[in-house]
C-alpha positions in Angstrom: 22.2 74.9 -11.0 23.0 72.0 -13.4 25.1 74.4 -15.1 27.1 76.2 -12.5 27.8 72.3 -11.3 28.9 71.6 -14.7 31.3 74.7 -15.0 32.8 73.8 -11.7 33.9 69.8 -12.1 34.9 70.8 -16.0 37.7 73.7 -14.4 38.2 71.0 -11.2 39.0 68.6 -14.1 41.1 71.3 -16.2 42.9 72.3 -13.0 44.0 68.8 -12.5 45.2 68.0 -16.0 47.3 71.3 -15.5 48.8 70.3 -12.2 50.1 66.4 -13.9 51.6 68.4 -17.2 52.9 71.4 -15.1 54.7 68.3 -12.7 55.3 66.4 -15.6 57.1 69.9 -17.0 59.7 69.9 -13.9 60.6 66.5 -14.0 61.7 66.5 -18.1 64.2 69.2 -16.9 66.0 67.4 -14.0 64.4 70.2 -11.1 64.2 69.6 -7.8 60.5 70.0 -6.8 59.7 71.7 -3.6 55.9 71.0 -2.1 53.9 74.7 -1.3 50.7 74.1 -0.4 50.4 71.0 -1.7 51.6 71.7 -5.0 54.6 70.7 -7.3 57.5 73.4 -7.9 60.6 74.0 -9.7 62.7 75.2 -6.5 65.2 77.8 -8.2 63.7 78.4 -11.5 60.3 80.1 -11.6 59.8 84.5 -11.0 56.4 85.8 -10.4 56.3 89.6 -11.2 53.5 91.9 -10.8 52.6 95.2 -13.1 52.3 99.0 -12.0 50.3 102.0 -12.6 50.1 102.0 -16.4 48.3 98.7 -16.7 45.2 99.2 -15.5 41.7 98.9 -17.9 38.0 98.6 -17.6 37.0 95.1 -17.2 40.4 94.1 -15.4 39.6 91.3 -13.1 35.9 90.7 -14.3 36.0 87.6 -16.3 38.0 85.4 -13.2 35.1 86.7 -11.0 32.7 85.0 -13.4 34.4 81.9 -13.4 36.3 81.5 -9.7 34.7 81.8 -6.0 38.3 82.6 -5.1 38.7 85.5 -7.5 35.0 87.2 -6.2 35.9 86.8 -2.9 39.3 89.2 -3.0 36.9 91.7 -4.9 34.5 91.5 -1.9 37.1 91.9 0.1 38.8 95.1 -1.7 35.3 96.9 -1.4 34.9 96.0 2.2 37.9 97.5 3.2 37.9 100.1 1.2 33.8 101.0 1.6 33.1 101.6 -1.7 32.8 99.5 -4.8 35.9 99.0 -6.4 34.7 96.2 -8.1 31.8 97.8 -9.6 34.7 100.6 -10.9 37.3 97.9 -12.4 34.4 96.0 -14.2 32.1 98.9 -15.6 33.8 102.4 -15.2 33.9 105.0 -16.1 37.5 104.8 -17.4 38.5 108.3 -16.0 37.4 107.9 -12.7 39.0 104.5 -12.7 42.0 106.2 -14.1 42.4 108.7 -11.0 45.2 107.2 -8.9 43.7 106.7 -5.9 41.5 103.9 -7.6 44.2 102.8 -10.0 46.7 101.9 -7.2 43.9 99.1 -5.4 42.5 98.3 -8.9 45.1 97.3 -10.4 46.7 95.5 -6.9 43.2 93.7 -6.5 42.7 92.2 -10.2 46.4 91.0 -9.6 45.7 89.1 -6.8 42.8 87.6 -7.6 44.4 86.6 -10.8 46.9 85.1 -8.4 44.9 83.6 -5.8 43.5 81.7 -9.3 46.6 80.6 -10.3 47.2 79.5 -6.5 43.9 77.0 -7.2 43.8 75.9 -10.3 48.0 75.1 -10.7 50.9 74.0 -8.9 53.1 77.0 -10.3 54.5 78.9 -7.0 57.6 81.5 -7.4 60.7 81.2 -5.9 61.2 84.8 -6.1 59.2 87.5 -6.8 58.8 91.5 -7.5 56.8 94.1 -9.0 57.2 97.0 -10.6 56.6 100.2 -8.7 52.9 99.5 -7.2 53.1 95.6 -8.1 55.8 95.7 -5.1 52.8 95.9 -3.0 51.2 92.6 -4.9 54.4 91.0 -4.8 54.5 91.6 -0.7 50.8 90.0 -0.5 52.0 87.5 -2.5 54.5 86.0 -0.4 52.6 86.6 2.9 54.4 89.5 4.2 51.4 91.9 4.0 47.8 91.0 4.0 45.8 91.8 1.3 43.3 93.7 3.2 46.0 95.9 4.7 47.6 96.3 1.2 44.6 97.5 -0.8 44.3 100.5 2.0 47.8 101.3 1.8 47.8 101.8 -1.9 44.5 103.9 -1.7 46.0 106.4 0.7 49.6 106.0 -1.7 47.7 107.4 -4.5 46.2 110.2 -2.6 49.4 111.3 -1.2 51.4 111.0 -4.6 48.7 113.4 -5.9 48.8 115.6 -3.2 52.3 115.7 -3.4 52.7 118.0 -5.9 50.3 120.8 -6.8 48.6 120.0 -10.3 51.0 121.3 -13.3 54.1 121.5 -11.3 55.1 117.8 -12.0 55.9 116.0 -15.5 57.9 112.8 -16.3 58.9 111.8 -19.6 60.4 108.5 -21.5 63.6 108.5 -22.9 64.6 105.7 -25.5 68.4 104.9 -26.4 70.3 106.1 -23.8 72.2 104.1 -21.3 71.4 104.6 -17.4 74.8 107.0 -16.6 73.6 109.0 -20.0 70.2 109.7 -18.9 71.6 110.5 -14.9 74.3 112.7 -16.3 71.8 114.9 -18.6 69.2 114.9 -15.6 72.1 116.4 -13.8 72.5 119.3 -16.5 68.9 119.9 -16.5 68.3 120.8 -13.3 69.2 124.2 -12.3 68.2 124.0 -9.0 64.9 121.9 -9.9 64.4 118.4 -9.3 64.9 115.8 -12.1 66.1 112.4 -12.1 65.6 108.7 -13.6 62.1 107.6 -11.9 62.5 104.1 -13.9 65.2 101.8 -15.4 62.9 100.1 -17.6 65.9 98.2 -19.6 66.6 97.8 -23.1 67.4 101.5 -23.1 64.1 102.5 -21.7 64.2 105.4 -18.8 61.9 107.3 -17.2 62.7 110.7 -15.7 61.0 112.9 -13.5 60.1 116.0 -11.5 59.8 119.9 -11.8 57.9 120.5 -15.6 60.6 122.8 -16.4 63.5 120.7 -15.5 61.5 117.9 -17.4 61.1 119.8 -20.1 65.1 120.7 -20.3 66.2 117.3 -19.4 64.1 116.1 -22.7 66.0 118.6 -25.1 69.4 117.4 -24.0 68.3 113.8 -24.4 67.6 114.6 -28.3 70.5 116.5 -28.2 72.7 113.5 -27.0 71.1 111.1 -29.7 68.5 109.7 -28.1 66.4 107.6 -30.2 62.7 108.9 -29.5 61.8 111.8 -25.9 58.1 111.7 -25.4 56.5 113.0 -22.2 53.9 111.3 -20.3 50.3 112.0 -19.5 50.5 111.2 -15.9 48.6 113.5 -12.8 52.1 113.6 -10.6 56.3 113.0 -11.1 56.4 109.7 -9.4 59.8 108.1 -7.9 61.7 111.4 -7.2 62.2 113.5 -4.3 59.3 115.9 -5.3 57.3 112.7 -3.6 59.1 113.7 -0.3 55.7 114.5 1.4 54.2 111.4 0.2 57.0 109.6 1.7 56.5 111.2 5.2 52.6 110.3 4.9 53.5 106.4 3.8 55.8 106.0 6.8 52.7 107.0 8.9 50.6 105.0 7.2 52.7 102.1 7.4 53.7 102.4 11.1 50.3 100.6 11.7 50.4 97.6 9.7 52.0 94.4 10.7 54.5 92.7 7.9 54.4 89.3 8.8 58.1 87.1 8.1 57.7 85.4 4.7 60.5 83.0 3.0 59.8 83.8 -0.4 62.3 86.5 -1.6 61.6 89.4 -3.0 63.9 91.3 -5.3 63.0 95.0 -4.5 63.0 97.9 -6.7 65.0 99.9 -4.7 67.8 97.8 -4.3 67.0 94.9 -7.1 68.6 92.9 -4.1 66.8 90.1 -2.7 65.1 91.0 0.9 63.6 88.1 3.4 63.4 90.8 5.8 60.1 91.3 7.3 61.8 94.1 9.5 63.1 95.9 6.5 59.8 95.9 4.3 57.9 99.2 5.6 61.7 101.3 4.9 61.9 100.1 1.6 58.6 100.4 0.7 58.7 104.6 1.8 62.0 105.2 0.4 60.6 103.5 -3.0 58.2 106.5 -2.9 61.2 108.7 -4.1 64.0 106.0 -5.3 64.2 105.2 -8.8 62.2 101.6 -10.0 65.7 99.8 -11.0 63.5 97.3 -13.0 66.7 96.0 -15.3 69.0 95.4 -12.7 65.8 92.9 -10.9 65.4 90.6 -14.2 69.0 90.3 -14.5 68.8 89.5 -10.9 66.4 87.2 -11.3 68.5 85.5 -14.1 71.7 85.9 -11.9 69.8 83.6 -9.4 68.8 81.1 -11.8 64.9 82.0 -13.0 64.8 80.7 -16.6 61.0 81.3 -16.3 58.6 84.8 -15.3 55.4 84.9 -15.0 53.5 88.3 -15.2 50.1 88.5 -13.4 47.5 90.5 -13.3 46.2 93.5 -16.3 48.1 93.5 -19.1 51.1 92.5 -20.3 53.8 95.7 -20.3 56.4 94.1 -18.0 56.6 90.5 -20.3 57.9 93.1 -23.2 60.4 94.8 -21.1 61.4 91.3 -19.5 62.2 90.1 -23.0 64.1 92.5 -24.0 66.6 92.6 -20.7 67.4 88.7 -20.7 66.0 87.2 -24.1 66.8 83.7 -23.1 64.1 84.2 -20.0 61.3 82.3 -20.8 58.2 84.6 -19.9 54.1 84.8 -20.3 51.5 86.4 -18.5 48.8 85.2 -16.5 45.8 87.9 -17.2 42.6 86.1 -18.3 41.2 82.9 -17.0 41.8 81.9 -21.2 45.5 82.3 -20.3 45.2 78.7 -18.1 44.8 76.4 -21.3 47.7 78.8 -22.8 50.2 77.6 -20.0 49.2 74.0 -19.9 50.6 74.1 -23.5 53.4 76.2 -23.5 55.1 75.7 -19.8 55.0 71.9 -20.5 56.2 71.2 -23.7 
């Protein structure tokens, strides 16, 4: 007991030694501070972005439960709602169960929110705008209140069972394609199909896209790409072509789905992958959300929206640290870490106040 107390005033202690230098941090640089919750903010100057399928890893999540009520409680939550124990999955395994997509979609949103609600506690840092990339749209809609988490963590259950569903096993494929511009990798998609869908799933920047769809329009689509100098074609091992309109059916179910769930008005914006536009929308969220089932994740175009608002800063939270590397590379000047351990704390008390 003496030692749980001990743990508990050192991080209270911590926590408010990261509040003064994350205060201190706005002031040096002439912001306007905004009060959320009774913390300090940089008003037009801070992105929070949240990661997709992809990121996911045994253990995700497990060390803020050991260290933060707040973070236990959104995994008691998840395996409420849910009925089974997700927690137990994310923490222990096995990795290819947790890998099926029906758990990866609410593991990966639940570690990222209870790496958020942490963040929420133990700083003053709130975004001014936010996204996330494919599934992390999801976190980034809990994030700023529009959907509640509860409600979320279903949603992506049932949005991984319908994406796998979608398309009978073997019939899908997507692939990476490194080097090409955005029009290059549409026009060669276009060539490639013969009647079969293919198309860009992501704009990952930096030359980075993802395609997607029928195996053998995949398959095609990758010889032109080498064929038209493309640095480096490697397919991916995914269970389904995500983001095209081979996800069609998935859609329909989503819309069902999401004809049940109340989006609540929110007033933190966030830039959407379907548009990289800004939406404050509440009445738009549910139609964006089903037609980013089969849209294209135009990740580029939201950093350099971000930037084109005036973010200097990103934060990526929750597992891993995939979208910080693409972020770099699309605006280098954007100042950007990741938020992933409960270690990461002491790492942004240095860094984001110097």
């Amino acid at each position: 007991m003496a030692l749980g107390l001990r743990r508990k005033v050192c991080r209270a202690s911590f926590g408010s030694a990261l509040n003064r230098k994350l205060s201190h941090w706005a002031r040096k640089r002439n912001l306007t501070p905004i009060r959320k919750n009774g913390g300090e903010v940089a008003s037009s100057h801070l992105a929070f972005v949240f990661p997709g399928q992809g990121s996911q890893h045994v253990g995700m999540g497990k060390e803020f439960t050991a260290e933060f009520r707040v973070a236990q409680e959104i995994f008691a939550e998840a395996d409420d709602a849910l009925e089974y124990s997700l927690s137990a999955l994310c923490f222990n395994g096995p990795e290819a169960e947790l890998k099926l997509t029906e758990n990866t979609q609410p593991g990966i949103l639940t570690a990222s929110i209870a790496a958020l609600r942490v963040l929420e506690t133990e700083t003053p840092l709130r975004p001014s705008f936010v996204a996330g990339h494919s599934l992390g749209e999801y976190s980034a809609l809990v994030a700023v209140g529009a959907l509640q988490f509860r409600d979320a963590v279903k949603i992506v259950r049932e949005r991984g069972r319908l994406m796998q569903q979608a398309v009978p096993s073997g019939q899908g494929a997507m692939a990476v394609v490194l080097g090409l511009e955005m029009e290059a990798v549409r026009a060669l998609c276009a060539d490639a199909s013969r009647d079969e869908v293919v198309s860009p799933a992501n704009f990952n920047g930096a030359g980075q896209v993802v395609i997607s769809g029928a195996k053998g329009a995949v398959q095609r689509a990758m010889e032109l790409a080498k064929e038209r100098g493309a640095k480096r074609v490697q397919d991916l091992p995914v269970s389904a072509p995500f983001h095209c309109r081979l996800m069609q059916p998935a859609a329909d179910g989503l819309k069902q789905i999401l004809s049940d769930v109340t989006v609540r008005p929110f007033v933190t914006g966030v830039v959407t992958n379907v548009e990289a536009e800004v939406n404050l929308s509440a009445e738009r969220v549910k139609s964006l959300l089903v037609d980013q089932a089969v849209c294209p994740v135009r990740w580029e175009e939201t950093i350099r929206k971000f930037a084109e608002l005036g973010c200097d800063r990103a934060l990526e939270i929750g597992p891993g640290k995939v979208l910080k590397g693409l972020m770099k590379r699309i605006v280098p000047t954007m100042e950007i870490d990741n938020f992933a351990v409960p270690q990461d704390l002491s790492r942004l008390a240095s860094a984001w106040t110097q």
